[in-house]
GUDODREN-996312 format. One record per residue: y, z, x of N, C-alpha, C, O, CB in turn; residue in one letter. Coordinates in Angstrom, 1 decimal. Glycine has a CB too. Layout:
{rec {Y Z X} {Y Z X} {Y Z X} {Y Z X} {Y Z X} A}
...
***
This chain:
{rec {-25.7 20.6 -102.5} {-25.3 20.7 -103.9} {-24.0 21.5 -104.0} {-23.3 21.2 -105.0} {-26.3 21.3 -104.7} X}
{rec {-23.4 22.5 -103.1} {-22.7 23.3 -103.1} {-21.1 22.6 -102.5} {-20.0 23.1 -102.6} {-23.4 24.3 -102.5} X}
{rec {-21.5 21.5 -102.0} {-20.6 20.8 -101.4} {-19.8 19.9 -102.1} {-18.6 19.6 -102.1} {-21.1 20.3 -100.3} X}
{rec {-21.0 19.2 -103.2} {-20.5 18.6 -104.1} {-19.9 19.2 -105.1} {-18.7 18.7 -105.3} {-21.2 17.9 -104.6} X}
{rec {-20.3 20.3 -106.0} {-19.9 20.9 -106.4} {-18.1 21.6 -105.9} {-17.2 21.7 -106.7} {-21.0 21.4 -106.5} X}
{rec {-18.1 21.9 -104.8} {-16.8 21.8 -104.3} {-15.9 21.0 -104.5} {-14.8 21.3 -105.0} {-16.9 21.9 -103.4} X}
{rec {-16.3 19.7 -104.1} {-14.9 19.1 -103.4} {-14.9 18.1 -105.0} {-14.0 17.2 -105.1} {-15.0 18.1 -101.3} X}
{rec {-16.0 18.2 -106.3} {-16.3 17.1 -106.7} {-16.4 17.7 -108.3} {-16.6 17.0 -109.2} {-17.6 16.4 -105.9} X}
{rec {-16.3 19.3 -108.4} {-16.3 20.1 -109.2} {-15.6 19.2 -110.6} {-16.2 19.0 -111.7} {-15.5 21.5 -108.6} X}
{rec {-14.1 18.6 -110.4} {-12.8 18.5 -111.0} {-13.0 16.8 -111.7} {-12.4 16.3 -112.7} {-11.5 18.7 -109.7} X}
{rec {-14.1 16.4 -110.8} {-14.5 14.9 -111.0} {-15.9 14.7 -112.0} {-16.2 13.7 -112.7} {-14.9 14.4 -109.4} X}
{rec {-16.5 16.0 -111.8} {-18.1 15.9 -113.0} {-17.2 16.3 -114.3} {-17.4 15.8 -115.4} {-19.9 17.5 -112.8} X}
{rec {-16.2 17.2 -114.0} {-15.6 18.0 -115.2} {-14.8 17.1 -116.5} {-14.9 17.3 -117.8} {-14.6 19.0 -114.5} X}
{rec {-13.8 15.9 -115.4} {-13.4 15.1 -116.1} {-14.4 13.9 -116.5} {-13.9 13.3 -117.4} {-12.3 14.8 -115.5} X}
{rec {-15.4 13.4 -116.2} {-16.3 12.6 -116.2} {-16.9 13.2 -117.4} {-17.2 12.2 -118.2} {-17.1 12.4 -115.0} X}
{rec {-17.3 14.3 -118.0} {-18.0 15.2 -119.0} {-16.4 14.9 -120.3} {-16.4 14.2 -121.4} {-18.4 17.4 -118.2} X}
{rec {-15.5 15.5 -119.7} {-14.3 15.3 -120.9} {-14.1 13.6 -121.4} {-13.7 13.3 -122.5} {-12.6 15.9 -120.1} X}
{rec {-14.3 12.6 -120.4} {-14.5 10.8 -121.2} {-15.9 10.6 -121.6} {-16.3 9.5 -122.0} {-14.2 9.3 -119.9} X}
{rec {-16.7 11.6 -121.4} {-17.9 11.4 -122.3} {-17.4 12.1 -123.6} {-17.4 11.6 -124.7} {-19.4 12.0 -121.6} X}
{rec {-17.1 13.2 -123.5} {-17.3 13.4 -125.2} {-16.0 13.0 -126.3} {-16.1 13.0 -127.6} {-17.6 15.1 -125.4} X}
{rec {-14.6 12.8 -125.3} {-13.9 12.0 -125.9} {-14.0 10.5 -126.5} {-13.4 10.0 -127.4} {-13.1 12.2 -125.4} X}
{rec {-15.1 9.4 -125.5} {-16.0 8.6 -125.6} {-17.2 8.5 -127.0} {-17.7 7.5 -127.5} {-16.4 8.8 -124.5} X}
{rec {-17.2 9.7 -127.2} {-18.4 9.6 -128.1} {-18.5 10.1 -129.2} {-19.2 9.7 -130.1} {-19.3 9.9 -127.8} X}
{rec {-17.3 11.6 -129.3} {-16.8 11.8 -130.8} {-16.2 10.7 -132.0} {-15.7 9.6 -131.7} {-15.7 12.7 -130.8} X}
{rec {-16.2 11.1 -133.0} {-16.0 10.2 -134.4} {-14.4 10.2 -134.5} {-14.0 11.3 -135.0} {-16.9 10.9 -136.0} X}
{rec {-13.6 9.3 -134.1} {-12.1 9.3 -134.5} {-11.8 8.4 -135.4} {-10.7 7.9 -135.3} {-11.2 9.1 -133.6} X}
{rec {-12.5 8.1 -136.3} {-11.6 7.0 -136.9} {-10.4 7.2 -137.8} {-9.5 6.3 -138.2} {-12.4 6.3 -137.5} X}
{rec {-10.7 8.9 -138.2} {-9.3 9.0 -139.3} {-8.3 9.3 -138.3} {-7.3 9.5 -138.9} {-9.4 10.3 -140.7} X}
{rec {-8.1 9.5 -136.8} {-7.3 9.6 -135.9} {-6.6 8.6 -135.6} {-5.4 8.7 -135.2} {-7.9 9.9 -135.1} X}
{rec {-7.6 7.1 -135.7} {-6.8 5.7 -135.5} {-6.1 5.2 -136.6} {-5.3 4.2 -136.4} {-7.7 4.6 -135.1} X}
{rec {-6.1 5.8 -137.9} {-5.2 5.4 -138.6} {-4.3 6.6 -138.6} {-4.1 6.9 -139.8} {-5.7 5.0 -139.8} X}
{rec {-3.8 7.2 -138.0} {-2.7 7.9 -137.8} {-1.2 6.8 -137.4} {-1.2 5.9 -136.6} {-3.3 8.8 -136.7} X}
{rec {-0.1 7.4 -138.2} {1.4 7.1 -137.4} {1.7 6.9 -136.1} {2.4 6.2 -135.5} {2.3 8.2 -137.6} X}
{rec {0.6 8.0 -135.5} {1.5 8.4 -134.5} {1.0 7.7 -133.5} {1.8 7.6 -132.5} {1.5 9.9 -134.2} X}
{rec {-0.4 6.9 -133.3} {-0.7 5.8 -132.6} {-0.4 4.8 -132.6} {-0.8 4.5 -133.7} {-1.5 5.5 -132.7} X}
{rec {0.1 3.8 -132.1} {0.4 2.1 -131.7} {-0.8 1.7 -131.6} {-1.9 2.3 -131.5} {1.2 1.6 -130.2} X}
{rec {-0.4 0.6 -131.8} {-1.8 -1.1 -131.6} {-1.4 -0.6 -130.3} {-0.3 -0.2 -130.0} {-1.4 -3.3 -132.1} X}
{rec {-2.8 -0.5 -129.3} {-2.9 -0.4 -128.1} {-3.6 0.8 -127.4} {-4.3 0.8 -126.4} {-1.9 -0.5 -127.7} X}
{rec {-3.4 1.5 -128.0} {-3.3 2.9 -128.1} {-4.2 3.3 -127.0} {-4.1 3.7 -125.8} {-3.6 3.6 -129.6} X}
{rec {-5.8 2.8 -128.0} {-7.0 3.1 -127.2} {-7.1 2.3 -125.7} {-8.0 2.5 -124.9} {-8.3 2.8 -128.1} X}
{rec {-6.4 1.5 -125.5} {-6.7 0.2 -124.3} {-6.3 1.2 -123.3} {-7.0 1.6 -122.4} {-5.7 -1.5 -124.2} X}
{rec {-4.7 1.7 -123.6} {-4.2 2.8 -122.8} {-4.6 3.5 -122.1} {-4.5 3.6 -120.9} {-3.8 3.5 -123.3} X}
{rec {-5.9 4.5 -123.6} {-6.6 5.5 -123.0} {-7.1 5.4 -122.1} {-7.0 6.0 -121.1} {-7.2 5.9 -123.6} X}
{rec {-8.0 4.2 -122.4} {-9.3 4.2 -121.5} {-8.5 3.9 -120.3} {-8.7 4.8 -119.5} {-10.6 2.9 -121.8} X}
{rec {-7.6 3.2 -119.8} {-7.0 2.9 -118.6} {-6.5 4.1 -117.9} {-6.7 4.1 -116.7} {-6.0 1.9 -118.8} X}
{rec {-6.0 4.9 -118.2} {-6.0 6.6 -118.2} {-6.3 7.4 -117.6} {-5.7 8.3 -116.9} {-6.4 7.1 -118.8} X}
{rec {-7.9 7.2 -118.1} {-8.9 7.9 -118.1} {-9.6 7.9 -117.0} {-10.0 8.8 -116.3} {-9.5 7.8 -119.2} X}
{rec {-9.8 6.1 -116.6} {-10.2 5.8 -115.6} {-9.8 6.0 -114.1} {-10.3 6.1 -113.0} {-10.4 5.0 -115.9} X}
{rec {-8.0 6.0 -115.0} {-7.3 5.9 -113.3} {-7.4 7.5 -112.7} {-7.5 7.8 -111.5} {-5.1 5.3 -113.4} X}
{rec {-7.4 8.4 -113.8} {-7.6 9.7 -113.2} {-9.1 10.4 -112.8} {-9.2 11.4 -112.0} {-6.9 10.6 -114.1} X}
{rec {-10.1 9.7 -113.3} {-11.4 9.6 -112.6} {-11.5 9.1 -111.3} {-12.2 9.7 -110.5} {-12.2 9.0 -113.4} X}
{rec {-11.0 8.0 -111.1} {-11.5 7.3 -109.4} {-10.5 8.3 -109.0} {-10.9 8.8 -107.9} {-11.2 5.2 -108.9} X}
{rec {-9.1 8.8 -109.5} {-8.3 9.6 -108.3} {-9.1 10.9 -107.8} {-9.2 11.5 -106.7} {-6.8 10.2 -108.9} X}
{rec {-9.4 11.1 -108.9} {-10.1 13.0 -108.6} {-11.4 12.4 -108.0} {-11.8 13.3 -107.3} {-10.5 14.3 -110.2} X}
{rec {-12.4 11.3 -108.0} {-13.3 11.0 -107.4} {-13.3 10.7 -105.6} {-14.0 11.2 -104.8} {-13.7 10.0 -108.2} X}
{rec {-12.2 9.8 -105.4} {-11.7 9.8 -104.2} {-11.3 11.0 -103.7} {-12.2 11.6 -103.0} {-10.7 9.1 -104.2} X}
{rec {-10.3 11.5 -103.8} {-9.8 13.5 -103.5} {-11.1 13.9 -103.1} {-11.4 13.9 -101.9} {-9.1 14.7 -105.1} X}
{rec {-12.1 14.2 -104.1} {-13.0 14.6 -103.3} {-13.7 14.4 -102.4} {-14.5 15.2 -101.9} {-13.5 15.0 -103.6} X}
{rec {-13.5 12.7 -102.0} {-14.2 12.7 -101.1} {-13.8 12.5 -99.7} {-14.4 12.4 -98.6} {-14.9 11.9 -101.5} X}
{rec {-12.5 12.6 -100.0} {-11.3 12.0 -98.7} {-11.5 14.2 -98.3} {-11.3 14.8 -97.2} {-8.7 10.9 -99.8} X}
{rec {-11.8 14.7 -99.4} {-11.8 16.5 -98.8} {-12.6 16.8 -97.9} {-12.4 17.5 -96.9} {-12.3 17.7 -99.8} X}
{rec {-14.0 16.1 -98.4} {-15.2 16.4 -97.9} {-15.6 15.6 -96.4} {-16.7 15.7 -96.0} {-16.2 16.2 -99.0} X}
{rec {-14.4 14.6 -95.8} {-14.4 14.8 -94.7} {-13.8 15.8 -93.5} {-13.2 16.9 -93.7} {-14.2 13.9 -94.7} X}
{rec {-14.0 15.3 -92.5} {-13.0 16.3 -91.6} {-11.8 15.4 -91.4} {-10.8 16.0 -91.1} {-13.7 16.8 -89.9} X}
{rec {-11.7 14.3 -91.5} {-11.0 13.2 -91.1} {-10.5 12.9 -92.1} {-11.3 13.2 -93.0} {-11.7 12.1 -90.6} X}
{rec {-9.2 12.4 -92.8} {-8.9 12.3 -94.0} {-8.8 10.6 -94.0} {-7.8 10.0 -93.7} {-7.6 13.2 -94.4} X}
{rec {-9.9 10.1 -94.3} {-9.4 9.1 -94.0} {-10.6 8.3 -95.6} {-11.1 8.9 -96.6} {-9.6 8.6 -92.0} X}
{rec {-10.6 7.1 -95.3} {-11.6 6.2 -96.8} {-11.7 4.9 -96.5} {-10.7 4.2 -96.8} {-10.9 6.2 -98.3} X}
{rec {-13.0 4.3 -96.0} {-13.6 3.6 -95.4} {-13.7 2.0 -96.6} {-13.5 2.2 -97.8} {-14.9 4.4 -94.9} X}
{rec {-13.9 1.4 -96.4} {-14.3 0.2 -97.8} {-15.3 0.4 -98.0} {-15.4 0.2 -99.2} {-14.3 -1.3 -97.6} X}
{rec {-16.7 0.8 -97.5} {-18.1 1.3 -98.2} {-17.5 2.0 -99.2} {-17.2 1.3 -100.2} {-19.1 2.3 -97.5} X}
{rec {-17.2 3.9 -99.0} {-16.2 4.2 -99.8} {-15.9 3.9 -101.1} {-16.2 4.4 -102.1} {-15.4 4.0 -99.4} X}
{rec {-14.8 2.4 -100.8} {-14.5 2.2 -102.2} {-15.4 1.3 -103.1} {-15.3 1.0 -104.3} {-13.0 1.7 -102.3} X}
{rec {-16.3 0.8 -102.2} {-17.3 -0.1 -103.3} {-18.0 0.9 -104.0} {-18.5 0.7 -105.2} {-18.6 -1.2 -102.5} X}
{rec {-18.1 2.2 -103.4} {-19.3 3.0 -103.9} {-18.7 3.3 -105.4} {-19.3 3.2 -106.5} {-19.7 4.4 -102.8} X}
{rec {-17.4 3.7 -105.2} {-16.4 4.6 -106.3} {-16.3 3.3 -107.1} {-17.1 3.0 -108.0} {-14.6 5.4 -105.6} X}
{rec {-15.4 2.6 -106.9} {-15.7 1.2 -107.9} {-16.6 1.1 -108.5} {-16.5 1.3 -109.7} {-15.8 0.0 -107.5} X}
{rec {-18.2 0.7 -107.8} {-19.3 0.7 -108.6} {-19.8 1.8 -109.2} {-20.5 1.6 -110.3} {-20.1 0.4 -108.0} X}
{rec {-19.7 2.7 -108.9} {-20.1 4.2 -109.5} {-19.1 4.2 -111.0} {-19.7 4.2 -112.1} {-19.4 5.9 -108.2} X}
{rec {-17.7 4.1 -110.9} {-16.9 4.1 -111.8} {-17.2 2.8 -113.0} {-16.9 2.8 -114.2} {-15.6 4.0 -111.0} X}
{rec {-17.8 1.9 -112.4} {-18.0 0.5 -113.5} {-18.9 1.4 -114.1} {-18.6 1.9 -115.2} {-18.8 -1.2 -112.9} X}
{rec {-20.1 1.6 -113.6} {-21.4 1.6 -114.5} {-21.0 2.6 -115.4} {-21.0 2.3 -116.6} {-22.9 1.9 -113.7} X}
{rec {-20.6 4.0 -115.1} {-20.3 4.8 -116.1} {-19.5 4.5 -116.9} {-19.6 5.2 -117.9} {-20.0 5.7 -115.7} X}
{rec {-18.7 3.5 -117.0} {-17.5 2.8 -118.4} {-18.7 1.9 -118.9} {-18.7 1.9 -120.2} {-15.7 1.5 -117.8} X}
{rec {-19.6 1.3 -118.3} {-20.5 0.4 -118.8} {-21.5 1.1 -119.5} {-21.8 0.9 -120.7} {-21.1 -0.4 -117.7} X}
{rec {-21.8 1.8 -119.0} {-22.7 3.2 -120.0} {-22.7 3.7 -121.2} {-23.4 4.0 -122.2} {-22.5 4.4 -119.4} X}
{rec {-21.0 3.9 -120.9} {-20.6 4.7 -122.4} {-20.3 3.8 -123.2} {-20.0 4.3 -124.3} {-19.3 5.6 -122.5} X}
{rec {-20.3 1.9 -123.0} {-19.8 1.4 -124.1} {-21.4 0.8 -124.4} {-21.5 0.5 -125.6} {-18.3 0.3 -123.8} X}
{rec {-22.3 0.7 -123.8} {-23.2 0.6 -124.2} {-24.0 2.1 -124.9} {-25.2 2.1 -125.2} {-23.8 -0.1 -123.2} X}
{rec {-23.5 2.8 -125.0} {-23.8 4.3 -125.8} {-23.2 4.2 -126.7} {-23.8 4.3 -127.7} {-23.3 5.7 -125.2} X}
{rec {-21.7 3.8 -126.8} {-21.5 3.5 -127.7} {-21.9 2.7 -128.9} {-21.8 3.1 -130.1} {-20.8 3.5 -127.5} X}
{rec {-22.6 0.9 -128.5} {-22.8 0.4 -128.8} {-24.0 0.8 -129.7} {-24.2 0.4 -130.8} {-22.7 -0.2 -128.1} X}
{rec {-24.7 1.5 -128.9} {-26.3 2.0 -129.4} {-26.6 3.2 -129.7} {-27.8 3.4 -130.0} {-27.3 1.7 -128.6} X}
{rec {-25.8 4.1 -129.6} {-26.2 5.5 -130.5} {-25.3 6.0 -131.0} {-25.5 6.6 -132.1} {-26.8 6.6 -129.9} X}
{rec {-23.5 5.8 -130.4} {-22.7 6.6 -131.2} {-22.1 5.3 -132.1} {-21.0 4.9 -131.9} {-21.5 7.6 -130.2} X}
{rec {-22.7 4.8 -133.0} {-22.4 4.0 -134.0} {-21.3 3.7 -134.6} {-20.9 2.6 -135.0} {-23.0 4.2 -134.7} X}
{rec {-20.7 5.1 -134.6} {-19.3 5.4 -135.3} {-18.5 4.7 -134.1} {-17.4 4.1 -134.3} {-18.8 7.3 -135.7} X}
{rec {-18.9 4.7 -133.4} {-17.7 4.2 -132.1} {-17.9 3.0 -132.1} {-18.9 2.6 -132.6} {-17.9 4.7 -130.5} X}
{rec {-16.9 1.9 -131.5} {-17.7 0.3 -131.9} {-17.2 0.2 -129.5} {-16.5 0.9 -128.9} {-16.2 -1.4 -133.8} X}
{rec {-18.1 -1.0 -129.2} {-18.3 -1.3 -128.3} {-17.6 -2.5 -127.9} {-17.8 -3.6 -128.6} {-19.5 -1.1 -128.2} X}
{rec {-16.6 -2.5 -126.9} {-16.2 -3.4 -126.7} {-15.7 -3.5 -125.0} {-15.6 -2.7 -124.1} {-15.3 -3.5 -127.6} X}
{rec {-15.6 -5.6 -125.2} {-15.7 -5.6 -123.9} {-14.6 -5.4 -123.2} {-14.5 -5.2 -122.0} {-16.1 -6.4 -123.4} X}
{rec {-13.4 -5.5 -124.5} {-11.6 -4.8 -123.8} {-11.8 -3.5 -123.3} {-11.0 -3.0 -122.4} {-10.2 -4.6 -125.2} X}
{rec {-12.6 -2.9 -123.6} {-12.8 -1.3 -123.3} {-12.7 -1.3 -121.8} {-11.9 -0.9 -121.0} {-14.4 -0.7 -123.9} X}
{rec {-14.2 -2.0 -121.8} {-14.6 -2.4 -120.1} {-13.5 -2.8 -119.6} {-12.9 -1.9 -118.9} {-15.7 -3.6 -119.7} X}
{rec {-13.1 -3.8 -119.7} {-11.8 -3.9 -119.0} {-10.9 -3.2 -118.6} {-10.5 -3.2 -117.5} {-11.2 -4.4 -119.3} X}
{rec {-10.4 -2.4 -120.0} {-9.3 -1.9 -119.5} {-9.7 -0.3 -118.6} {-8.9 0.6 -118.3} {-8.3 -1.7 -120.8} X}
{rec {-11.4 -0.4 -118.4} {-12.1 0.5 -117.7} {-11.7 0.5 -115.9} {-11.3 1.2 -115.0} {-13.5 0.1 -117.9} X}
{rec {-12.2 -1.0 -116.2} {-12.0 -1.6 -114.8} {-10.6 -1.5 -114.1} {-10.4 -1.1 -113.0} {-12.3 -3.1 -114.9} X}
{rec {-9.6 -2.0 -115.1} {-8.4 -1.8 -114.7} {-7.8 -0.6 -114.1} {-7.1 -0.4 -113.2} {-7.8 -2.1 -115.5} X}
{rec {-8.3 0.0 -114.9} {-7.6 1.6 -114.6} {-8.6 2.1 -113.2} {-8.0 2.8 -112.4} {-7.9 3.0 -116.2} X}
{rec {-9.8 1.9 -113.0} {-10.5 2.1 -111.9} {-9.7 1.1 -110.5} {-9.4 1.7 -109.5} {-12.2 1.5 -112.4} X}
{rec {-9.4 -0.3 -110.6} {-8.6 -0.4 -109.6} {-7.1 -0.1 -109.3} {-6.5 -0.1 -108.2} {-8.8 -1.3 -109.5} X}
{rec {-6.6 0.4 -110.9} {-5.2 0.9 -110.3} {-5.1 2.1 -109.5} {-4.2 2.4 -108.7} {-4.3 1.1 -111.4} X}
{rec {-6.4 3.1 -109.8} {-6.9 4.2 -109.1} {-6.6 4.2 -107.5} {-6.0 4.9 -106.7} {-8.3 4.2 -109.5} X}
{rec {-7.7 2.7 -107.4} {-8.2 2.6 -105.6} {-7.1 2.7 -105.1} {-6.8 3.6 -104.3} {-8.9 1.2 -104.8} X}
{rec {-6.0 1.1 -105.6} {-4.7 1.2 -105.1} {-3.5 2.1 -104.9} {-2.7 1.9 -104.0} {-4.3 0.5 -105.7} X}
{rec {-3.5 2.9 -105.5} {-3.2 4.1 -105.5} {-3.6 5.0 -104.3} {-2.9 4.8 -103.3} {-3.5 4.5 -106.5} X}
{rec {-4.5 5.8 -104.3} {-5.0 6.0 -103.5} {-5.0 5.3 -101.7} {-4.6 5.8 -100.7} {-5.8 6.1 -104.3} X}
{rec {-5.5 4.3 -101.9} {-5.4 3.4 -100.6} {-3.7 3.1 -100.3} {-3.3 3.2 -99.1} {-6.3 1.9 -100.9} X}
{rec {-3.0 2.9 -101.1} {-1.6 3.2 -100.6} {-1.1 4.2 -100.2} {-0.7 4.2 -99.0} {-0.7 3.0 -101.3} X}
{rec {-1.1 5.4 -100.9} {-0.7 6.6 -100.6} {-1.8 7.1 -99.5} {-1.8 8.4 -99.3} {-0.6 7.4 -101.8} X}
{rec {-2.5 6.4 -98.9} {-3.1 7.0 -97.7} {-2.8 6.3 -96.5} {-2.9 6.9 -95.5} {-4.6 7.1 -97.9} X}
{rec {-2.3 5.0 -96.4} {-1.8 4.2 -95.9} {-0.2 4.8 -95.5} {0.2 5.1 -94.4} {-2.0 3.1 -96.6} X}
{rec {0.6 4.8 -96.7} {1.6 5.7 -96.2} {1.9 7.1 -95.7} {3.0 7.4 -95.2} {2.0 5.7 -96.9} X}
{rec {0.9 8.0 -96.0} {0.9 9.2 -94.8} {0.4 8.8 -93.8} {0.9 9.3 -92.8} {0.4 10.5 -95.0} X}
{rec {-0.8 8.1 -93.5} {-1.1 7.6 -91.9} {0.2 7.3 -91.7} {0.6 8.1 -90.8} {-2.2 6.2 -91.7} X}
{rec {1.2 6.4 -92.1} {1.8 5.1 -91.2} {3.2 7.0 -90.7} {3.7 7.2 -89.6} {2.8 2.8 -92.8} X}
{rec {3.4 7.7 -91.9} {4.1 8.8 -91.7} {3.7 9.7 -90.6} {4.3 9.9 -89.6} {4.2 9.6 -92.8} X}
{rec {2.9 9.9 -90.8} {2.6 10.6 -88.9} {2.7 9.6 -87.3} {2.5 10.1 -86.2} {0.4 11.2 -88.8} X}
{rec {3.0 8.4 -87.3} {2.8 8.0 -86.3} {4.3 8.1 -86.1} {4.8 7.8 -85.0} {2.0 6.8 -86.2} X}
***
């Protein structure tokens, strides 16, 4: 527990911050100026891409080896779906005020693989830098 809590601290923390920004009442927020049509697609894409990053980090820490296997990323992918799938089905069914959609998911998903890619490049490129 102490290990997760370590390397994974930064990853429950932001996962807690898209839940309750997920589930508070904004609607006099979306009619604001200062938002564009899009606004929220954004977010969620965002939100996600900095979740799988800080999810990876910790786990690429918590080896000795810095390295990230494809189990790995199915796990983080799938781990990362269900929880966007979660909250829009939370949304759907208890935070009422919030409406559920499947652009949400998407642009869940999206931001969850712009994450991997990310990550899997920039790990690819310091491997390829040390040789």
């Amino acid at each position: 527990m102490k290990a997760i809590l370590k390397y994974h601290g930064l990853t429950i923390l932001w996962a807690l911050f898209i839940f309750v920004i997920c589930s508070v009442n904004l609607s006099s927020a979306s009619d604001s100026p200062m938002f564009f049509p899009g606004f929220d697609k954004l977010t969620h894409t965002g939100l996600f891409f900095t979740l799988v990053v800080l999810f990876c980090n910790g786990i690429i820490r918590q080896q000795k080896r810095h390295t990230f296997t494809y189990k790995q990323i199915i796990v983080v992918v799938l781990a990362a779906v269900f929880f966007g799938g979660v909250i829009e089905i939370l949304q759907l069914t208890i935070f009422t005020w919030r409406s559920a959609e499947w652009n949400d998911l998407f642009c869940d998903v999206l931001g969850i693989c712009m994450g991997i890619f990310a990550v899997v490049l920039t790990l690819s490129a310091v491997g390829n830098e040390k040789k």
